[in-house]
N, C-alpha and C positions, 0 to 999 in steps of 0.2 A: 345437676339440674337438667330437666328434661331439653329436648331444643325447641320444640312450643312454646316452653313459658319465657326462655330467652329471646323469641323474637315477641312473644309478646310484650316483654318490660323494655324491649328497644323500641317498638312502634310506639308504646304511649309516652315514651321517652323522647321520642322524636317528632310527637304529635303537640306535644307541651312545649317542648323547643321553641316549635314557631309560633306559638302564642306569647310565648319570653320574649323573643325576637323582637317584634312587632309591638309590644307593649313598652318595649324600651325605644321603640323606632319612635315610638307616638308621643312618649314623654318630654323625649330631647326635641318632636317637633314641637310640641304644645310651647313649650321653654324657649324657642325663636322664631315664635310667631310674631308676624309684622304684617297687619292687614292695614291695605292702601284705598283708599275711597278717592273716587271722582266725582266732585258735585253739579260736571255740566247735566242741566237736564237734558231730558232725552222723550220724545214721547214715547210713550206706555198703554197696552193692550193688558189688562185684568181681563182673564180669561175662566171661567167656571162652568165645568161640563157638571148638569144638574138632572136626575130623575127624580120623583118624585120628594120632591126638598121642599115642599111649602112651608116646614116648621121650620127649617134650620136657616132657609134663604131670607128670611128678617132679620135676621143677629148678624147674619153673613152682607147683607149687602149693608146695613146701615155701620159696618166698619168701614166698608169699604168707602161708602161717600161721605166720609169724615176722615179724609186722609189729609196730612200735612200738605202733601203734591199738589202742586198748581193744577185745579179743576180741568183749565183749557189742553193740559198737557198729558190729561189719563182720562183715558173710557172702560168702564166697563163691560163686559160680553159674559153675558148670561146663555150661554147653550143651550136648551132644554131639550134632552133628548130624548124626547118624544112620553113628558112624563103623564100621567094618569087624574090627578089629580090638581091643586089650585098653582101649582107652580107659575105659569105661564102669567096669571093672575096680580100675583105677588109683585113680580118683576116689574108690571106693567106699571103697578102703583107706583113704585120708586120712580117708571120713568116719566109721569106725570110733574115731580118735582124735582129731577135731577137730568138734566139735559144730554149728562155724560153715560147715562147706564143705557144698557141697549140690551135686544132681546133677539135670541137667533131661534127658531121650532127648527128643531132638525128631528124628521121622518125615517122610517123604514127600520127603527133597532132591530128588528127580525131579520132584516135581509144581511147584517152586515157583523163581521164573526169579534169585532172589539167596536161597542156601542162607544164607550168614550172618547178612542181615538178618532172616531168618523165622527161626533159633535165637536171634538178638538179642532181638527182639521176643518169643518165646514168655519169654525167660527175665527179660525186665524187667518183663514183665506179671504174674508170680509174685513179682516184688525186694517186699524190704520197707524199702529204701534211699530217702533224700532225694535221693541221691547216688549217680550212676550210675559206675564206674568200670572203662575197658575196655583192656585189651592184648590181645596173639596170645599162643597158644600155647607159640611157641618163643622167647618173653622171659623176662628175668631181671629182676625189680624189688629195688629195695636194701628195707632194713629198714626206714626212712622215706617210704620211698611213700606210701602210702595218707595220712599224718599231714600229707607236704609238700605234696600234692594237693590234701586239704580244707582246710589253711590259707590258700592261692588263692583261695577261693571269698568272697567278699562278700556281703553281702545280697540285692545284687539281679545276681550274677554268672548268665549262662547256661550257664557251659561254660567248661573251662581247659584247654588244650594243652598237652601235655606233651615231652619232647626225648628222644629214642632216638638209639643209634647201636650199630654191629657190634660184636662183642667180639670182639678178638683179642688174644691173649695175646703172641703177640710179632712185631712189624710183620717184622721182618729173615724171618722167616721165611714170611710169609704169601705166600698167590701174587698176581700184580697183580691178577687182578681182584676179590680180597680188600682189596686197598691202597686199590683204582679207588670200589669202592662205599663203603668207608668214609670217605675226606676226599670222597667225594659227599655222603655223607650228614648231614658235620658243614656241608657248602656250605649246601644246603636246608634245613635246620635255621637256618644264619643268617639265608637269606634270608628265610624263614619267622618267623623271632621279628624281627628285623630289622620287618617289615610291623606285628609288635603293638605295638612301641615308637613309630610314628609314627601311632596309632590306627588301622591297615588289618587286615581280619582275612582274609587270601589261600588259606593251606594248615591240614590238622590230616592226621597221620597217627594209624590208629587203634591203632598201638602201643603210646601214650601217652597216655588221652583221658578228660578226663571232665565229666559235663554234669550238670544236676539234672533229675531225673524227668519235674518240672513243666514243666519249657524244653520236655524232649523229649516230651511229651502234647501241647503247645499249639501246636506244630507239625505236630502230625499224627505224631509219630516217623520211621518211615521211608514211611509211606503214597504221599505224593510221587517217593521214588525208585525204588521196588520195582521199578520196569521196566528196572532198571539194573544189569548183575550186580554191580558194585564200588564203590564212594562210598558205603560209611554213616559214611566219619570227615567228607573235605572236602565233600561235597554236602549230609549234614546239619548241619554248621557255618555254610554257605552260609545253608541256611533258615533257622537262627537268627538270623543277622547280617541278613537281609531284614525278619524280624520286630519288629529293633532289639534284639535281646536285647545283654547287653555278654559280651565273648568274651575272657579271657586265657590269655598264653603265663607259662608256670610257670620263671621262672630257678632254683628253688633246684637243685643239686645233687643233694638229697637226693630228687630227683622223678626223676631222670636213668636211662632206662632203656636193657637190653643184650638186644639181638638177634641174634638167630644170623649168623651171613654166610652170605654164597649161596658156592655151592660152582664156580659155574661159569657160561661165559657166557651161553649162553642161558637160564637159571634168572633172571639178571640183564636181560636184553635182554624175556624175558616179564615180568618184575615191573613195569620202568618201561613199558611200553609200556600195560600197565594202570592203571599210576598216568596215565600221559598220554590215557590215553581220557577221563578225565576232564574233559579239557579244553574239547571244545565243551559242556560242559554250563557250562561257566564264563562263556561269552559271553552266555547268558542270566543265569547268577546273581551273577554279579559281571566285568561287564566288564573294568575296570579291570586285574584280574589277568589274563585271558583277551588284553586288548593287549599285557601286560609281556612274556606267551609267545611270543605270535607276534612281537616286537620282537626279543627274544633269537635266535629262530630265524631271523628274515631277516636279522640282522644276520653268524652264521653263512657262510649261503648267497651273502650280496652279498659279505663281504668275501673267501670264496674265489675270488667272481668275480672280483673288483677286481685280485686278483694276476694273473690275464691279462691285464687293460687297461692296469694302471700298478702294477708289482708296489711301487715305493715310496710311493705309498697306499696300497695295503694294506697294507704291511707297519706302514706311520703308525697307522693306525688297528688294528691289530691288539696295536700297541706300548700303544696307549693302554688300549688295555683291560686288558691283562694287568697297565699299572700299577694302574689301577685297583682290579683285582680284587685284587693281592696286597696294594695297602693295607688293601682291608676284608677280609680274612680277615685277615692278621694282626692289625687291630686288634679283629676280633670272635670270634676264637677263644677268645678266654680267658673269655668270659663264657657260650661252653656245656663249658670247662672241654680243652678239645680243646690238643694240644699244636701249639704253633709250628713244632717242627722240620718236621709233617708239607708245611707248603708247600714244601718244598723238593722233593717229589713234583708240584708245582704244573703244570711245561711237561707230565708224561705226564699227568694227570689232564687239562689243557687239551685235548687232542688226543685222546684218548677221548672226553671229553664231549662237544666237538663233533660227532661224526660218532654218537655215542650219542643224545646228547637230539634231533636233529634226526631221525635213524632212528624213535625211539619215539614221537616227538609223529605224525609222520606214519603211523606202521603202529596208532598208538594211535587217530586219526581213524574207522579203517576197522575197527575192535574185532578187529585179529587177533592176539590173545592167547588165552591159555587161564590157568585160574584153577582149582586143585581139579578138574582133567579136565573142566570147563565151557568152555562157550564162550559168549560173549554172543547172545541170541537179537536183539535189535533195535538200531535205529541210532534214537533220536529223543531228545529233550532233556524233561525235568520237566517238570510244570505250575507254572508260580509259586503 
């Protein structure tokens, strides 16, 4: 056997490894999971960076002012960063009958190289919250949010992640890359809560997210990433966990938020490939996860090779995965509540994802996305 093809069947050998690894890490965590809730209240800052939201900020604010949470003990902050259209509007109505929702215009998006992080920051620097709590726009949060959120939080907690997924109202009907993104998203989600149950704190998306004031002052807030158009959820969880702060993922239910679906592909192929620009910032801020990515992606790449060299190694090691993989979804879907039958979508979701996550980690390297008509202005990693 040639020696090319020997280090090829050891790297995708070795590439599969830590996916074995790590999927057995996840299992035995998911298996002694023990989440501890504190029911002192605590006051709370609801925090939403908004550009032109006038459709989705109805659905969004009127969850939000129908929350379990003692009225007197949360406010809302409406950012509006500096949108075009009836936003600012919308807001205002609500706070005609809700005394808690409040309204920040923040100016100059042009001048400033991450628009959300500088309405972030102008509107936490006005909060009068312990507790900072942040979704998008176009979510839907249940009536228990804000109550199963700060129950999370412990004394000396920095920050608790929360679980979002698409809403669809009925799977038979949706189109695949409706189907595509949603059991994606309950994927990353597991593997994502998967990493809290074994003490590792890997991803946060900011659909779901919330941290205490003090965390986010003693880290500088976003000061560190500003040079960065996207990552004020996982790049500032990153600094946290550098800092040693403690970082939890939020099982309850009643924490579990809904997000719009993307409507189409490219809408989809831009979103991850922004989530995967992230990535080389991961090699400086937490390795660890930064090697899992690139393991998964060369494991990808080799084992397409492998089927030209010896198509029944690859297809072995392709076998192996897929058992793998169908074991822990199914044994971890039930705990972010995601229904079973969906792996049965499992072989098209496989074969998207492949040729997906490796497309986006790659065009995400080179920051060619766009984000709110932006573009990313530089290519360079944080300051520790």
């Amino acid at each position: 056997m040639p020696i090319y093809e020997i280090i090829l069947i050891c790297l995708t050998f070795i590439s599969l490894q830590v996916w074995i690894i790590y999927s057995l890490r996840y299992r035995k965590g998911f298996l002694s999971l023990k989440q501890e809730f504190n029911y002192h209240k605590r006051k709370v800052s609801v925090i939403v960076a908004a550009h032109n939201e006038e459709h989705n900020l109805v659905c969004l604010l009127t969850s939000l002012v129908n929350q379990t949470y003692p009225t007197e003990l949360y406010e809302i902050i409406i950012a509006d960063d500096d949108s075009t259209d009836s936003s600012c509007n919308v807001v205002r109505g609500f706070m005609k009958t809700f005394p808690n929702v409040r309204l920040i215009e923040v100016k100059g998006r042009d001048q400033v190289i991450s628009p959300k992080k500088n309405a972030l920051t102008q509107a936490i620097a006005i909060s009068t919250g312990d507790i900072i709590l942040t979704t998008d726009a176009d979510c839907l949060v249940p009536q228990r949010w804000v109550e199963s959120m700060v129950a999370s939080f412990q004394d000396d907690t920095a920050m608790v992640v929360g679980y979002s997924r698409t809403k669809l109202n009925d799977w038979k009907k949706a189109s695949l890359v409706q189907k595509y993104e949603h059991m994606d998203f309950v994927v990353i989600y597991l593997v994502m809560a998967g990493s809290y149950t074994i003490g590792k704190s890997f991803a946060a998306i900011g659909q779901n997210l919330a941290y205490s004031k003090e965390a986010f002052l003693k880290v500088g807030g976003f000061s560190k990433i500003n040079h960065m158009l996207s990552g004020d959820d996982v790049n500032l969880m990153q600094l946290m966990r550098l800092a040693g702060m403690k970082i939890h993922f939020n099982f309850s239910s009643h924490s579990f938020v809904y997000t719009t679906p993307i409507t189409n592909w490219m809408m989809l192929l831009n979103q991850r490939t922004r989530w995967a620009s992230n990535m080389k910032t991961q090699s400086s801020l937490n390795p660890e996860f930064f090697w899992i990515l690139v393991s998964i992606v060369t494991f990808y790449l080799l084992n397409i090779t492998l089927f030209f060299v010896d198509w029944r190694l690859g297809l072995t090691f392709m076998l192996i995965r897929e058992f793998i993989e169908i074991n822990l979804f199914y044994f971890g879907f039930p705990y972010l509540k995601a229904d079973r039958r969906m792996i049965w979508f499992y072989p098209i979701w496989q074969i998207i994802q492949a040729i997906f996550l490796t497309t986006t980690i790659i065009l995400g390297q080179f920051n060619l996305y766009r984000w709110r008509g932006r573009k990313p202005v530089k290519l360079s990693l944080p300051e520790r």
